[in-house]
N, C-alpha and C positions, 0 to 999 in steps of 0.2 A: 504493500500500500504506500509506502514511505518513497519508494523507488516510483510508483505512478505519480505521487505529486512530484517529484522533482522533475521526471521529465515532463509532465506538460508545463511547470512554472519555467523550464528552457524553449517549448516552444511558444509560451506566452512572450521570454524576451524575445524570439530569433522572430515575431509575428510584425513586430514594431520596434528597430531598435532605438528610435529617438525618442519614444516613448517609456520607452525601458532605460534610457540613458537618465532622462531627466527623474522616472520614478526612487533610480536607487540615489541620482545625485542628492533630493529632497529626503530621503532616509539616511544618505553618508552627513550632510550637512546638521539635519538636528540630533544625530545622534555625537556629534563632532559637539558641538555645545554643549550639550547636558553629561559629555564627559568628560568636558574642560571644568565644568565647575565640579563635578565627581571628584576629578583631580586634585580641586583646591580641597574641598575637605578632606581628601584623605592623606596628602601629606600635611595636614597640620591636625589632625587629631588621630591617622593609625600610629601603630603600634611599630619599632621599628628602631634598633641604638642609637643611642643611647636610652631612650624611652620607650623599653620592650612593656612595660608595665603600665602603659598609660592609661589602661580601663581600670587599673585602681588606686588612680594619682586625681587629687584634687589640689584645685589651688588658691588662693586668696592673693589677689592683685593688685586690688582696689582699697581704698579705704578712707575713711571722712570723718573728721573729728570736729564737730560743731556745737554751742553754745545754745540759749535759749533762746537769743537771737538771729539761729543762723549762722553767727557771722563765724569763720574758723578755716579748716584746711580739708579738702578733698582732694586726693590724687592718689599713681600710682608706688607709693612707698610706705613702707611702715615701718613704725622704732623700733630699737633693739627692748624696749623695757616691752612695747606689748609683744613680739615676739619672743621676749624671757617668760613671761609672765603665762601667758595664753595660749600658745602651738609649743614650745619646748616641754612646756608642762603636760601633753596632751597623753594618757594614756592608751587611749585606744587604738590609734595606728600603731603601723608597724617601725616607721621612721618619719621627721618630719626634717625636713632643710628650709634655709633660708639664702637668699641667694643676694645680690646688689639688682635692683631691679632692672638694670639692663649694662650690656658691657663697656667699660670704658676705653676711650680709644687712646693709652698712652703712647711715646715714641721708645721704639727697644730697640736696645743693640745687647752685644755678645763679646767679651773679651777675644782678640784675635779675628773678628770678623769686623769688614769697612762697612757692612749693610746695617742701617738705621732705616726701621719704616715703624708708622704707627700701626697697631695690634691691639685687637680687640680682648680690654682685659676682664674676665668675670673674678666678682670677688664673691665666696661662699664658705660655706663654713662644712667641716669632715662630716657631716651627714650625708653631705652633697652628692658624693662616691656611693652611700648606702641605697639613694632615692635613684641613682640613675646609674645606668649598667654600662659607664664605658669601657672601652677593648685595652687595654694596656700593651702597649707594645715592647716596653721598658720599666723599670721601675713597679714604681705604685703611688696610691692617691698620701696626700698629709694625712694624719693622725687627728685624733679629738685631742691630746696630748698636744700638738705641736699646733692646732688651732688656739687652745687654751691660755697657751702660753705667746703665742702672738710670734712664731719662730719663721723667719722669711725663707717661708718655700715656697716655690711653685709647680705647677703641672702644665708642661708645654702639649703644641699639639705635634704631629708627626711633622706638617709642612712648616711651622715655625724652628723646629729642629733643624732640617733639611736646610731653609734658608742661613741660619745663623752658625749651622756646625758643620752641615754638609754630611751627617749621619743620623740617625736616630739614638744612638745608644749614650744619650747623652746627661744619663744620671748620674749628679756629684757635682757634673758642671752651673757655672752662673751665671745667671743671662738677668738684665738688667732693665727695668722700665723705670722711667721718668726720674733716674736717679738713684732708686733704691736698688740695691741686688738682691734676688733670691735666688737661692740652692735650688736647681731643679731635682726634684723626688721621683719625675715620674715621666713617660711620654705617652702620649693619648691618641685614639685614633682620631681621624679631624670630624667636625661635626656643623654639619650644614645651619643655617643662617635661620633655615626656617624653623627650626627646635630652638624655638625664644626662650626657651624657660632653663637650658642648659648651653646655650650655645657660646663659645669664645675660645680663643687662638690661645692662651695664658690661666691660668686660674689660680691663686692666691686664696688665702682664709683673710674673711672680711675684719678678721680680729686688729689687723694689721693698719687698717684705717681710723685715724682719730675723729674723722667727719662723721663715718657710721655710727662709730663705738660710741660717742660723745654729741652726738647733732642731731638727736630728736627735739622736736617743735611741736605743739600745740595741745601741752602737758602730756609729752611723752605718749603721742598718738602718729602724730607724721616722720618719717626717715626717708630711709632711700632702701628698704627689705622689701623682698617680695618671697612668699613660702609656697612651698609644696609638699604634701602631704602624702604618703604612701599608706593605702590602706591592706592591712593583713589579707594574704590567701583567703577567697573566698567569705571574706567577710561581706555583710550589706552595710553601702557608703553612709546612710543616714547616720547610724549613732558617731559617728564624726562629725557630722554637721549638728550634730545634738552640742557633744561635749564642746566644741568650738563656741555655741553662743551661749552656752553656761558659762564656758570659764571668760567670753566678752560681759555676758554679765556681771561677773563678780570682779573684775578689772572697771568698771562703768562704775560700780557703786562705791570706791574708793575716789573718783575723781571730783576734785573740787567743781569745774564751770564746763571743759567740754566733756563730750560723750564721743566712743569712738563705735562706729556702724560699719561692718561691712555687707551688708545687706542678706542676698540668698549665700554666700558664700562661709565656707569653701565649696566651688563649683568643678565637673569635669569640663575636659578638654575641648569638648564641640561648645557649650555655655560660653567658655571663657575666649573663642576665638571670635564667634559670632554674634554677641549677644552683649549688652552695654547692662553692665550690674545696676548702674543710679536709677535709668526706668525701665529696666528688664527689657528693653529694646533691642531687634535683629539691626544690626550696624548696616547703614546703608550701602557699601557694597557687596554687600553679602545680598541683601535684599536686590538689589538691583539685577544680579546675577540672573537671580532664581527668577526674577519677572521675564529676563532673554533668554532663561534656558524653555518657560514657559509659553515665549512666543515664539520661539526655532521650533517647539514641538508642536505646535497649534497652527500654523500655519503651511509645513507640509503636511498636514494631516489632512486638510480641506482638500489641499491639491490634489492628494495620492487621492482621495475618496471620489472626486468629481473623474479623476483617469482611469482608477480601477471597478467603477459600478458601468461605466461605458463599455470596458472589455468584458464584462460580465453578463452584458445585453446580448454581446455575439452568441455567449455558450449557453445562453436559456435552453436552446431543441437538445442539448446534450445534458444537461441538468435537469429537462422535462423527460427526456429518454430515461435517466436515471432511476429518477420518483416510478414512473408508468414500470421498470421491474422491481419495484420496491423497496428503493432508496428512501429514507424517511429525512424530515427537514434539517435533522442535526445532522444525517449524512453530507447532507449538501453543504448545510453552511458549515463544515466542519473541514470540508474537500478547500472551500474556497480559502478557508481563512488558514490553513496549510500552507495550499501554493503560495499564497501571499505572504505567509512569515519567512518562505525558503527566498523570496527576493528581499523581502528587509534584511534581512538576516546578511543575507551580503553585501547590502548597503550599511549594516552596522558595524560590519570589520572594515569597512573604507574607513566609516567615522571614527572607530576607535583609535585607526593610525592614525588620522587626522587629527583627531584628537591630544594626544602624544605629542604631535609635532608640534601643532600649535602651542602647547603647554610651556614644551622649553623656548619655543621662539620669543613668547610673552610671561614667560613665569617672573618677571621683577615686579608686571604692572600687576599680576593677578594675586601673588603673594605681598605687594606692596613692601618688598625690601631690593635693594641694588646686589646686584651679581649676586644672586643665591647663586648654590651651590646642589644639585640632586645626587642622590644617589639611584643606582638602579632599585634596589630594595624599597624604596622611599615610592615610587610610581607602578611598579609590574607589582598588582597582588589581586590575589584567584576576586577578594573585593571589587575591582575594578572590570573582570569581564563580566562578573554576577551582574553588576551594575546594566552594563552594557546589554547584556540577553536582554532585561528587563526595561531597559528603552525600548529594545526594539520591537518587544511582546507586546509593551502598549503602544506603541505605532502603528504596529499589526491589528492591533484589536479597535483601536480609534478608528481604523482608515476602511479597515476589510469590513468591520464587525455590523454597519448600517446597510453597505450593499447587498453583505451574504444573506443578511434577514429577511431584505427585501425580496432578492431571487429566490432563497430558500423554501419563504411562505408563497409560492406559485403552484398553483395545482400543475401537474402533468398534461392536460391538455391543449392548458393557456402555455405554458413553456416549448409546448411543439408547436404550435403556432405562431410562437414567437412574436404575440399578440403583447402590445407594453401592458 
């Protein structure tokens, strides 16, 4: 049966090839869309190194410390007193880190090398190693020990190695930012641009900074931290968002004038890329996306419906021949709406290349950072053809599914005589 649809969906193409041209083009093009934006969600919330664990990482970003007036601090940073106080206290996860909310871009150089270039520097503290599963290629991550104490080390990445020593095996050695030197401990495999919540060329314990350690503002509610949360095997995320606004609770009712709010948080990984914590708001290019991935889908749909109920008109006497030896309505429209997924079907392995390509030709505007960096792992995953089938299944069922009903529900007489 499988082999009869697919030959007559060949000689549906070979009947009309301009027709067949332009129906898979309108199935390569909207499936080309709706898996460019497939793409964007799933290298910013799959699973994938250093962030193998991300469906049980939660994170708190945001945060606002305001008076009864209002008046006060909202942004992305928070003190070291409420993260002492509130997530380092947290029993319930399994680990939690604190990280500098985004990397610093100091200027490094390397005893023995002429190269000086600015490097993206992340400041974090030894949990940091525990929440995220980087590849060590050398060495190993700093200690709680050597974070505690404030001892200048760092963890390079592989191509920071590479540029400044011209090897990787470069623990023991000192490489030097903005003045300070740290003992490098460890060397890291590199880590793409778009894992914000881990990503940098250098990594240091934030202990080492007097502006973090010493520079909260707005009674020790705003800094410059941002946490992440690993929740235990198989645990359910809620009783961590439970004990997080207990223990903001009981931080709130020691403070003199402001109150610190982080709203639905700690949130996962889709929440926090798409989605604005102050009014639970989907972030406008994210919305935007989904309204084009919604009109690429909705308008070949019309197309493909108005070309394939035409060709459908031809094979009524062969459809009424059917019914008349006792072909029943779901035979038929079950026949039609086959042939018709074996040509989407082909026009969705064009989109999904298309799709791909497009992705890296545009991945800075659509990730909105410069020169990311992908990995193959990061874009090829069994996620993304599941995705695909299921565009094209409803394309197939938008497009085929009003024609086939129509022809289907024809009596056998009316379809040989091919009476409309």
């Amino acid at each position: 049966m499988i082999k009869h649809y697919f030959m007559q969906a060949l000689a549906t193409l070979r009947e009309n090839p301009l027709v067949s041209f332009f129906t898979i083009l309108g199935t390569a093009l909207a499936v080309a869309m709706m898996m460019a934006l497939a793409l964007v969600c799933q290298v910013k919330t799959a699973a994938f190194p250093p962030v193998s664990e991300r469906g049980r990482m939660l994170y708190v970003y945001m945060i606002e410390g305001m008076n009864e007036q209002r008046a006060g601090y909202r942004g992305d940073g928070i003190s070291t007193r409420l993260v002492n106080e509130c997530f380092y206290a947290m029993e319930t996860p399994e680990a939690v880190t604190a990280v500098s909310a985004s990397p610093a871009r100091r200027q490094v150089s390397a005893a023995g090398s002429r190269r000086v270039r600015e490097c993206d520097v992340r400041e974090t503290d030894a949990a940091f190693w525990r929440v995220f599963d980087f590849r060590f290629l050398h060495g190993r991550p700093y200690t709680d020990g050597e974070f505690a104490s404030a001892v200048q080390v760092a963890v390079v990445s592989e191509r920071v190695a590479r540029e400044f020593f011209g090897t990787t095996d470069v623990t023991g050695l000192t490489i030097r930012a903005d003045y300070a030197d740290y003992r490098i401990v460890g060397v890291a495999a590199p880590v793409s641009e778009v894992v914000g919540e881990a990503y940098g060329e250098l990594w240091i314990p934030w202990s080492l900074n007097a502006d973090i350690m010493g520079g909260d503002f707005t009674e020790g509610i705003g800094g410059q931290l941002q946490v992440t949360i690993l929740a235990r095997k198989g645990d359910n995320l809620e009783p961590i968002r439970e004990e997080a606004r207990r223990r903001l609770a009981a931080f709130n009712a020691g403070q003199k004038e402001f109150k610190a709010n982080i709203w639905k948080q700690p949130v996962g990984s889709l929440r926090r890329m798409f989605y604005r914590e102050q009014d639970g708001r989907m972030q406008g290019v994210f919305s935007g996306m989904l309204s084009l991935a919604a009109l690429f889908l909705f308008l070949p749909v019309f197309n493909l419906s108005g070309i394939l109920y035409s060709q459908i008109q031809k094979r009524r006497p062969e459809f009424g021949l059917r019914k008349a030896f006792g072909a029943t309505t779901g035979n038929v429209m079950g026949q039609i709406v086959a042939e018709n997924f074996i040509v989407t079907f082909a026009g969705g392995l064009i989109g999904l290349c298309l799709s791909v390509l497009f992705f890296y030709v545009a991945k800075d505007s659509l990730l909105q950072r410069t020169d990311v960096s992908l990995q193959l792992s990061m874009v090829v995953k069994p996620s993304l053809f599941a995705a695909a089938l299921l565009a094209c299944l409803a394309i197939n069922l938008l497009s085929a599914g009003l024609p086939a009903w129509r022809t289907s529900r024809a009596n056998a007489a009316e379809s040989l005589s091919n009476n409309l």
